[in-house]
C-alpha positions, 0 to 999 in steps of 0.5 A, spaced: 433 554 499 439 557 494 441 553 488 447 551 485 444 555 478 442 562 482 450 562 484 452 560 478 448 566 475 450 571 480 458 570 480 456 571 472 454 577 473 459 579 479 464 578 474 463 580 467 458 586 468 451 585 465 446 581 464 448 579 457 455 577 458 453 574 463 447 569 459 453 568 454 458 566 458 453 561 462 450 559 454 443 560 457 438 566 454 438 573 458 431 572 460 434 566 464 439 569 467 434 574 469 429 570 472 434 566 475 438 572 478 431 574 481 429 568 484 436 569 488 434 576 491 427 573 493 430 567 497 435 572 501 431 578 501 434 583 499 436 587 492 443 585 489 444 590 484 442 597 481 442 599 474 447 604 472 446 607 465 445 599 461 449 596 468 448 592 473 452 596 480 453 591 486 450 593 492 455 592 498 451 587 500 452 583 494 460 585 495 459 581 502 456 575 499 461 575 493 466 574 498 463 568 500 461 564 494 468 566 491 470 561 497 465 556 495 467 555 489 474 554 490 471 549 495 468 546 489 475 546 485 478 543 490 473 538 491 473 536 484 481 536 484 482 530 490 476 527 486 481 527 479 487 525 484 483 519 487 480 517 480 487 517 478 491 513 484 494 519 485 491 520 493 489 515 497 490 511 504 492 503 505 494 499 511 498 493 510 501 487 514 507 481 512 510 477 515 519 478 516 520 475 510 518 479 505 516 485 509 523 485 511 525 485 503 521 485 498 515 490 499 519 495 502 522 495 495 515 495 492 513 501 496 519 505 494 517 504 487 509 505 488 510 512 492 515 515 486 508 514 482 504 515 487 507 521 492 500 523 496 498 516 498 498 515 505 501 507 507 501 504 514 506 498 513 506 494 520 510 488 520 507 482 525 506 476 525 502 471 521 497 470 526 495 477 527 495 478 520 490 472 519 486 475 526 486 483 523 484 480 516 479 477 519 476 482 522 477 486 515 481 492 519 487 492 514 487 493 506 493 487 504 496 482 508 502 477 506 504 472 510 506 465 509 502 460 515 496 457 510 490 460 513 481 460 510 476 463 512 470 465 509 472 473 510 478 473 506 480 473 499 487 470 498 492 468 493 499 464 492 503 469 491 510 466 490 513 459 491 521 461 493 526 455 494 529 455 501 537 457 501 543 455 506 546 462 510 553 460 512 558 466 515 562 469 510 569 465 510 565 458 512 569 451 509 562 451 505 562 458 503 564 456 495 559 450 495 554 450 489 549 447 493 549 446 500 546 438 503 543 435 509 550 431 510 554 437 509 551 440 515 553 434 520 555 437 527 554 444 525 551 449 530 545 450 526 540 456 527 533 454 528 526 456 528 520 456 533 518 448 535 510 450 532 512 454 526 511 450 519 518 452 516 522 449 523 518 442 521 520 441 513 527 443 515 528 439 520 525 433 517 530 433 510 535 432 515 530 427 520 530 423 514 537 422 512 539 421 519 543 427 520 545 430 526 545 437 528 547 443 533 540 446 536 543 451 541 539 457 538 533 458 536 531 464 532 524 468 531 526 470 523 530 469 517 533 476 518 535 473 526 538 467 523 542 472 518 544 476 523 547 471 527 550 467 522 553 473 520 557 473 526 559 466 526 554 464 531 552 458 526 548 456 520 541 457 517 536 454 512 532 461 510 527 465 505 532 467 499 528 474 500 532 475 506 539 472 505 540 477 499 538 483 503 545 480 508 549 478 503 553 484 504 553 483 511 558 477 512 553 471 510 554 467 503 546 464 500 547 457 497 542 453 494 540 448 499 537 441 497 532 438 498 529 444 496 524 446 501 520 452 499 516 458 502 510 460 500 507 467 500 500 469 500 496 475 499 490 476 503 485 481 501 478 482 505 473 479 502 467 483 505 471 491 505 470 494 498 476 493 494 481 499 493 483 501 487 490 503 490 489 496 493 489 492 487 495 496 484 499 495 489 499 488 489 500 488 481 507 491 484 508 486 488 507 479 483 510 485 478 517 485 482 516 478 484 516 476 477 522 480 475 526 477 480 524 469 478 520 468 485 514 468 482 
């Protein structure tokens, strides 16, 4: 089988001539070189040089094979780049899941900011729901998930990443737009735009206002923060939602005010616990709690 060093040594002697500049360029002694150069001629078969006057002359046959290990190493130089890129965080594939909440809002900031550093990364960025998050993450398919439904299983990693308090959207021009901060009595009567029955946000808000006794009109019911922002940007009624969400459409006809009692929202990362961990995984989500942090929702 041909080696890697009888290569080396034939493309020496390709390029600079001579047996001689071909043992200084490769730091080796001549004799090496012709050993080696010989035992590359006995593997194929046949002479790959002549001497001329003191030179080595290549045959047509050593032409043809020059062409061909000439595109070898470029193979090699390319391979030891993608390894140099992939070192450095600069190539690389991830899948990430979220919820709306922040997959509406914060990461795609986060992922404006992580491919300005990291331009031949390949993201796949899906928005779902928490429990196909928890299924996907369980079964190790996706490198991040962010959610907000608590969730532990023994084949994810997961962490608090954010605890942000809860704020009241109300439509541009509302009587209680110019509020400091908004309470269950103030929303008395309102037509207020809610979540569905099974999910955990609908049950906190509904009980801040079930423990003062405050009524409420529950003609809408919504899949999302940003739906309830998108209907109470056209009058269509309030909402108590993630401030991640509220901010994003606070130049679309909603006003964010602070609500109280506070209700928060808790956002989670999950890693898989059984796929090797990414080192442009365990970056990205530095980005992450380093965004969160510099906003004050860490």
């Amino acid at each position: 089988m041909i080696t890697y060093r009888q290569l080396e040594a034939f493309r020496a002697i390709m390029i600079h001539g001579s047996v001689t500049a071909a043992a200084e360029r490769l730091r080796i002694s001549q004799p090496a070189v012709s050993k080696t150069l010989a035992g590359l001629e006995r593997e194929i078969g046949y002479a790959l040089f002549t001497r001329i006057k003191r030179r080595l002359a290549p045959t047509r046959e050593a032409r043809l094979l020059e062409s061909e290990v000439t595109r070898f190493y470029h193979n090699l130089e390319r391979v030891t780049e993608v390894a140099r890129e992939i070192r450095e965080r600069e190539l690389g594939d991830l899948l990430i899941h979220s919820t709306s909440a922040l997959g509406r809002s914060v990461l795609p900031d986060v992922i404006a900011m992580f491919m300005k550093r990291h331009a031949k990364v390949r993201i796949a960025f899906h928005v779902r729901s928490s429990s196909y998050i928890n299924q996907k993450m369980v079964d190790q398919q996706i490198d991040l998930g962010f959610s907000m439904m608590p969730f532990e299983h023994p084949s994810i990693v997961s962490e608090e990443l954010s605890s942000a308090a809860a704020v009241c959207v109300v439509p541009d021009g509302h009587r209680l737009a110019r509020r400091k901060v908004i309470r269950p009595a103030d929303l008395r009567g309102e037509r207020f735009l809610s979540f569905p029955l099974d999910g955990r946000m609908r049950h906190l808000i509904d009980a801040a206002f079930e423990q003062e006794r405050i009524e409420r009109r529950l003609d809408i019911d919504v899949y999302s923060s940003a739906d309830a922002c998108a209907l109470a940007a056209r009058g269509l009624g309030v909402s108590i939602v993630d401030p991640f969400t509220a901010r994003d459409h606070m130049n679309e006809g909603v006003i964010m005010v602070p609500f109280e009692p506070r209700i928060r929202y808790l956002f989670r990362a999950m890693r898989p616990r059984y796929r090797k961990p990414s080192r442009l995984a365990d970056e990205f989500l530095d980005s992450v709690k380093a965004y969160l942090k510099a906003k004050g929702w860490a």
